[in-house]
C-alpha positions as CSV (number, residue, x, y, z in Angstrom):
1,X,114.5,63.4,159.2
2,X,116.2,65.6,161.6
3,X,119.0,63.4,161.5
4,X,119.5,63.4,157.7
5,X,118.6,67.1,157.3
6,X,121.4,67.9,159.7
7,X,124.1,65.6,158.1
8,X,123.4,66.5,154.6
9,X,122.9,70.6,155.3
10,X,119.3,69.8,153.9
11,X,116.2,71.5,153.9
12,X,113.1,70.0,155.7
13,X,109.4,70.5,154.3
14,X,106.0,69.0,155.3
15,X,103.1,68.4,153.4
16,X,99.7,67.9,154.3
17,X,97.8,65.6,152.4
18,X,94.6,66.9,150.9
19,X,91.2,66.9,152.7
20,X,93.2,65.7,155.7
21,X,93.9,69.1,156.7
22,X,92.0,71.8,159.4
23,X,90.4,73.9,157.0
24,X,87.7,71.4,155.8
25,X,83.8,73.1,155.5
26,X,81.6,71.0,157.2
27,X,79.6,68.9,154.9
28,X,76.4,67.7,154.8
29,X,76.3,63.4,154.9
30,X,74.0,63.4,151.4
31,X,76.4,65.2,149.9
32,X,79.9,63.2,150.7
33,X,80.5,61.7,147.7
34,X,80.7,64.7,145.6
35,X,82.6,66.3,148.4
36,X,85.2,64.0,148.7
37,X,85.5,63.1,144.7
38,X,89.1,64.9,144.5
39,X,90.7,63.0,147.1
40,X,92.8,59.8,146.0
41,X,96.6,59.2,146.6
42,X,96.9,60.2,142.8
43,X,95.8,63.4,143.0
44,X,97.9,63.9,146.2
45,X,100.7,62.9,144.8
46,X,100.6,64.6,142.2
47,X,100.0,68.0,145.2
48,X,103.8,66.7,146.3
49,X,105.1,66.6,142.6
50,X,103.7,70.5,142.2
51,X,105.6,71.5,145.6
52,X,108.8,69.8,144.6
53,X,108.6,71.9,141.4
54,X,107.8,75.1,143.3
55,X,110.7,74.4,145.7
56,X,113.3,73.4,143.1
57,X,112.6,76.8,141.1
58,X,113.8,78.7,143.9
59,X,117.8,79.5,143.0
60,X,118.8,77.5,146.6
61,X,116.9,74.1,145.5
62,X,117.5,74.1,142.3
63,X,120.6,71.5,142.6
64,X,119.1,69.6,145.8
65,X,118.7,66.0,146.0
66,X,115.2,65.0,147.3
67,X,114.3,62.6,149.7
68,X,111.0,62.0,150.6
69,X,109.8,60.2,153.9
70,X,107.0,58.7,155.7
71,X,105.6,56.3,157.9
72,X,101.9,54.1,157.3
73,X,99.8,55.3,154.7
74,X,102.5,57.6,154.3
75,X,105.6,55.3,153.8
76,X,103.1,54.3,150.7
77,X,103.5,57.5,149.6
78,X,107.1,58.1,149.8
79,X,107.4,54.7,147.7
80,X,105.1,55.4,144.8
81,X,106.7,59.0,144.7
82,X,109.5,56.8,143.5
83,X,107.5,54.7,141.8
84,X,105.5,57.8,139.7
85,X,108.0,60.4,139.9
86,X,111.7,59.3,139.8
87,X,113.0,62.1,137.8
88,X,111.6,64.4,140.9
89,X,112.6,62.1,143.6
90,X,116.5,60.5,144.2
91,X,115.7,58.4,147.5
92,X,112.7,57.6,149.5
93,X,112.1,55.6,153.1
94,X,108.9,54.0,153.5
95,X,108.7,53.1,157.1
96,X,105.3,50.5,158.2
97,X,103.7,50.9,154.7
98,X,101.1,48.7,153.5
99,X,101.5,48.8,149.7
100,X,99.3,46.4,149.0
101,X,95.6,47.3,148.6
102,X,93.5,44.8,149.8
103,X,90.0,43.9,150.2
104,X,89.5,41.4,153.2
105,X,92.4,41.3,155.4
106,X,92.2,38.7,157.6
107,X,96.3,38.6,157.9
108,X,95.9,41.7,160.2
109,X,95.0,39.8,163.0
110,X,96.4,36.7,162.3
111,X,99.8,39.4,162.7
112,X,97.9,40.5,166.2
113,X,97.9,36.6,167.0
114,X,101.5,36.6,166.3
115,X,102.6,39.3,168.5
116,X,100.8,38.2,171.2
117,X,102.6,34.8,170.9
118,X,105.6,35.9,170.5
119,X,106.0,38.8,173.2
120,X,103.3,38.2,175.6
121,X,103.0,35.5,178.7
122,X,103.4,31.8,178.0
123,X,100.0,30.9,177.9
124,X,98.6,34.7,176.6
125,X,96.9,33.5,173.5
126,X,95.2,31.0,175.2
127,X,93.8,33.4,177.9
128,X,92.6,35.5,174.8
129,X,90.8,33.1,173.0
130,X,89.5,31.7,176.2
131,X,88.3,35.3,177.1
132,X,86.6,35.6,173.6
133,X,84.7,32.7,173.8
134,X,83.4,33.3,177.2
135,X,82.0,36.3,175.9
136,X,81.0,34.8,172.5
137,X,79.2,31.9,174.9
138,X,77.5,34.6,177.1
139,X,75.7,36.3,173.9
140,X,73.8,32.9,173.7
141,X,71.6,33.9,176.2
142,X,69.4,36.5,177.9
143,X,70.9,36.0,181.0
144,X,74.3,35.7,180.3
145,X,73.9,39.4,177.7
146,X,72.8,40.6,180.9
147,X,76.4,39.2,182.9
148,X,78.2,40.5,179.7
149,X,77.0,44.1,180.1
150,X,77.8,44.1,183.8
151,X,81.1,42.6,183.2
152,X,82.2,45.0,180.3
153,X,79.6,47.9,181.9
154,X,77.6,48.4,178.1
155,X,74.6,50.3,178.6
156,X,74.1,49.5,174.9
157,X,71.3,46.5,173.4
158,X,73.2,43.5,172.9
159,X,70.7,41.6,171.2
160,X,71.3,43.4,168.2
161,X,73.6,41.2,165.6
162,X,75.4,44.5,165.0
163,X,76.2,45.9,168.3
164,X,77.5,42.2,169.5
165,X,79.4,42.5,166.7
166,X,80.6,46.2,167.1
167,X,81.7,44.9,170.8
168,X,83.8,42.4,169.4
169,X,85.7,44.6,166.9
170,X,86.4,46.9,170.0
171,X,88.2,44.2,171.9
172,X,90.1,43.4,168.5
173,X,90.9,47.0,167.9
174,X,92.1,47.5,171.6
175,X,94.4,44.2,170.6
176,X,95.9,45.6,167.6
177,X,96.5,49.0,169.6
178,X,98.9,47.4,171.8
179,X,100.7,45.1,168.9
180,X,100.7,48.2,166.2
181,X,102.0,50.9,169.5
182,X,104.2,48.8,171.4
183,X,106.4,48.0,173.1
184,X,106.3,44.7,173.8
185,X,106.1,45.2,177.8
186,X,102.6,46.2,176.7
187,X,101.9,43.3,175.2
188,X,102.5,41.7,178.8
189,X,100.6,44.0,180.3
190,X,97.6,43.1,178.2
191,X,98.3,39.4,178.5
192,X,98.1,40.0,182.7
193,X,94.1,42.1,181.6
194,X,93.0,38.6,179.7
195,X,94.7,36.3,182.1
196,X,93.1,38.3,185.2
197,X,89.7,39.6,184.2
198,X,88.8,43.1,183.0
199,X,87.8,44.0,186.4
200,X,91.1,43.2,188.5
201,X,93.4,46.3,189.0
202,X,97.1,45.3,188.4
203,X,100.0,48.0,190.1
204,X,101.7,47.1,187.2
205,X,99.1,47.4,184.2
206,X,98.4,50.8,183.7
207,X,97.1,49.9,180.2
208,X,93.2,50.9,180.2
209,X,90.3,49.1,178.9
210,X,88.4,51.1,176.4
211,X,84.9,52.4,177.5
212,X,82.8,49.9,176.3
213,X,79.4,52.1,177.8
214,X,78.2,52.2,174.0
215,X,78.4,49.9,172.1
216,X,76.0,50.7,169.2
217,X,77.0,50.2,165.8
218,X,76.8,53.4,163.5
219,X,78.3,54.0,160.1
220,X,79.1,57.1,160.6
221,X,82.6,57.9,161.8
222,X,84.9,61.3,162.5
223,X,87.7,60.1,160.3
224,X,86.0,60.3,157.2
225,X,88.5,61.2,154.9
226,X,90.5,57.7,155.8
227,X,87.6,55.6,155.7
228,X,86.9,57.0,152.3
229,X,90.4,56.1,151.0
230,X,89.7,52.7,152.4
231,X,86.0,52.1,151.2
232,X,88.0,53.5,147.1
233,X,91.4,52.7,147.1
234,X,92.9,50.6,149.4
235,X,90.1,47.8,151.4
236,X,92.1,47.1,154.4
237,X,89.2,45.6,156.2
238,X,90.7,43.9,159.2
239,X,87.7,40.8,159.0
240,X,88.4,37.6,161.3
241,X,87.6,35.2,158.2
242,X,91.1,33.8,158.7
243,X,90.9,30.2,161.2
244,X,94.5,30.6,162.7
245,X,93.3,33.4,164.8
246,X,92.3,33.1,168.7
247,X,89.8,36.1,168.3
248,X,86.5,34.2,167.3
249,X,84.4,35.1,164.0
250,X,82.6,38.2,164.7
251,X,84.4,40.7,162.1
252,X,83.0,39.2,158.8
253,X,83.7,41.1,155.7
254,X,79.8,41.7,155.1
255,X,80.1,43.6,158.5
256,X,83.2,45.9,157.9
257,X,81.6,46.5,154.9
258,X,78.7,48.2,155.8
259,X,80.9,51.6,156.8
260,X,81.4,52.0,153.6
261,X,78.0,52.7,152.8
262,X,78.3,56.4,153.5
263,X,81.3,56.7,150.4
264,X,80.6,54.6,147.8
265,X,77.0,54.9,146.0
266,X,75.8,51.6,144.6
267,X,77.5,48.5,144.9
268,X,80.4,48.9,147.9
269,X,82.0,45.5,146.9
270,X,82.2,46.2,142.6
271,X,83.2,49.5,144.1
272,X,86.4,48.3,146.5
273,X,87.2,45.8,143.9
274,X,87.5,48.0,141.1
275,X,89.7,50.4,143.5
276,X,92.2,48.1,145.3
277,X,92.6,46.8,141.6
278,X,93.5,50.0,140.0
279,X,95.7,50.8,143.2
280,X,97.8,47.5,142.9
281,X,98.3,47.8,138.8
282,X,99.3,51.8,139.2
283,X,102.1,51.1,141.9
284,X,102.8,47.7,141.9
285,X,101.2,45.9,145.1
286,X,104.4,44.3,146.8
287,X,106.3,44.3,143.3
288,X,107.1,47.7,142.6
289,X,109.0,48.6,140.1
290,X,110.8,51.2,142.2
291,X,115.3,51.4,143.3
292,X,116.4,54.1,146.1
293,X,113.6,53.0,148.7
294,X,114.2,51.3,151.7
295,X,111.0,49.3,153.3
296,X,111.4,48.9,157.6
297,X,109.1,47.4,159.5
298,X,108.6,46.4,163.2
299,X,107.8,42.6,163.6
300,X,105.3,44.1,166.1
301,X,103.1,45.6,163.9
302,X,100.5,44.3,162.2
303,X,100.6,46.3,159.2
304,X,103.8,44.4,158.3
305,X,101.1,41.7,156.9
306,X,100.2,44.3,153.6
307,X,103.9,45.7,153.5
308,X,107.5,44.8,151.7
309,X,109.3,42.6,154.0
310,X,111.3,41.0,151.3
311,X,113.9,42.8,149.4
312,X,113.2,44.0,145.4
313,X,116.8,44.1,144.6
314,X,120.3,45.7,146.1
315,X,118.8,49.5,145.9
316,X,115.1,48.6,147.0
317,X,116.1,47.0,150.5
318,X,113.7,45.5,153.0
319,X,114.5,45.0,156.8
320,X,112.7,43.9,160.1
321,X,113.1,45.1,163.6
322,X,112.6,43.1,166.2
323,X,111.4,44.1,169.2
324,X,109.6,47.4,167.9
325,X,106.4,48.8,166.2
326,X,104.7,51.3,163.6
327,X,106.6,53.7,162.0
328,X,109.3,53.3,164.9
329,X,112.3,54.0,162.9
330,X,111.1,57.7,161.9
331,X,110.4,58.3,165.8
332,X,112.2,60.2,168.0
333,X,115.0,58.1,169.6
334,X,113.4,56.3,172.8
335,X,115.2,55.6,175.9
336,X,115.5,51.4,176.5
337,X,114.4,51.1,172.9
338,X,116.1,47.9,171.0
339,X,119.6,48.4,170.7
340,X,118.8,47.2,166.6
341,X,116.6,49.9,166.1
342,X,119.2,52.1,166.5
343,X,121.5,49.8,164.3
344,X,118.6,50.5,161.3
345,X,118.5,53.8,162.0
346,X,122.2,54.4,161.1
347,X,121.8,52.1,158.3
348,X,118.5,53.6,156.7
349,X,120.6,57.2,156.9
350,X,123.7,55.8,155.2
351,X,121.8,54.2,152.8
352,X,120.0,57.5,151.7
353,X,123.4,58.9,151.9
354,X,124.2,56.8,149.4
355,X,122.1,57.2,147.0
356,X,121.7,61.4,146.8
357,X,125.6,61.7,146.6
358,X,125.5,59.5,143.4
């Protein structure tokens, strides 16, 4: 943004999307539905739509092109400002966005798997899977619960179905960390944690295990806002109901969706289904009809797995960086990163160039 701001004498504004900002009351869990009924990605952008207005009826605006930019949920905004708005918007970058809503996504991790092949050790994903089923095997047991906890130090029961399966969507989420955060000497580093043991101290792996100490399963989260987006609008449950993954099946959809069960009254599944639907049909899923956006994405991430990685046309782009992760191309330059993310960045700017001096 700076980059563009300064080469086109532009103007730079944030917004901050609605309920996601410091202000909030604190509200009590019966009554979080209610609460929370205003907040949808409609009614937000519609928020940016309002402050585009405000700022082009000031005399200095009022001739400005507008670009609009953002990375993750974000980048899906920047695109469907495109999509809804086009007369308010002239170009848009949508960096890591997962357009498409989605109830089970098993393609997250496959994505992980992929990573982890692809930039970790030779034999990485099979020190992973071996890893996983040595834990999956030690959960058959009294005894071996017992070795589990002392291995991972969880002071938490692990003969409860959900805690075992809490523990195991930890270890995927700590996997997805390092393939969504990069860079990919990371992804070593981790490989060297699952090759080694959790308990070995590598110099060279300053990557920390999480604290696993509790490991309790509880529906109630601190990132409410996000969770309810997820639970109405968009799915994204990251379940491992896929085979082709080395993670073991202990994320099934009837698991994720139990955090739902603080936002949605009734039926959660009707619910999510009804909402990724209407999300998909009002902006298009991966077939917008949308021009002036570009879609980048790090082969690193797995978010790419819900996002535009194939072009629309000649003014809706789509490209792949190798070598980097989420949201890297709106990131401050990085010393030793990939010589092609700098290469995209120059292209992403001359592209919107383009497009707001037409």
């Amino acid at each position: 943004m700076p980059q563009i701001a300064k080469e086109t004498n532009g103007g730079m504004f944030a917004t901050e999307h609605r309920y996601y900002g410091k202000s909030l009351p604190n509200i009590p869990n019966h009554k979080l539905t209610e609460y929370y009924k205003y907040l949808s990605s409609f009614l937000a952008l519609q928020d940016v739509a309002i402050l585009i207005k405000m700022l082009k009826s000031d005399p200095k605006f009022m001739a400005s092109k507008v670009v609009v930019i953002g990375g993750s949920y974000a980048g899906n905004l920047a695109a469907w400002m495109r999509v809804l708005y086009p007369n308010l918007v002239d170009a848009a970058l949508a960096a890591s966005a997962p357009v498409l809503a989605k109830k089970d996504c098993p393609e997250f991790l496959e994505a992980v798997r992929d990573t982890f092949a692809k930039y970790g050790t030779k034999n990485c994903i099979n020190h992973i899977a071996n890893r996983f089923k040595e834990y999956e095997d030690l959960l058959k047991s009294p005894q071996g619960i017992e070795i589990l906890k002392r291995k991972l130090n969880i002071n938490s029961d692990l003969t409860i179905l959900e805690n075992q399966q809490k523990l195991f969507t930890r270890l995927y989420e700590e996997l997805a960390d390092t393939a969504q955060s990069g860079p990919p000497s990371d992804v070593v580093k981790k490989c060297h944690q699952y090759q080694y043991g959790h308990n070995r101290k590598l110099r060279d792996t300053p990557i920390s295990w999480r604290d696993y100490s509790n490991i309790e399963f509880n529906p109630w989260t601190d990132d409410d806002s996000w969770y309810y987006q997820a639970c109405n609008e968009f799915g994204y449950q990251m379940t491992t109901s896929a085979e082709k993954q080395p993670f073991v099946h202990w994320s099934p959809l009837n698991y994720t969706l139990k955090s739902c069960k603080r936002y949605i009254d009734g039926d959660i599944e009707r619910r999510m289904d009804q909402g990724v639907f209407l999300t998909n049909q009002m902006y298009g899923g991966l077939t917008p009809n949308v021009t002036k956006v570009v879609f980048t994405h790090g082969d690193m991430d797995p978010w790419r797995s819900l996002g535009i990685k194939q072009s629309l046309g000649p003014e809706a782009p789509a490209i792949t960086i190798e070598g980097t992760a989420h949201c890297g191309i709106i990131l401050q330059e990085m010393d030793g990163e990939p010589i092609k993310m700098k290469l995209a960045r120059v292209y992403v700017k001359n592209l919107i160039k383009k497009w707001i001096s037409e």
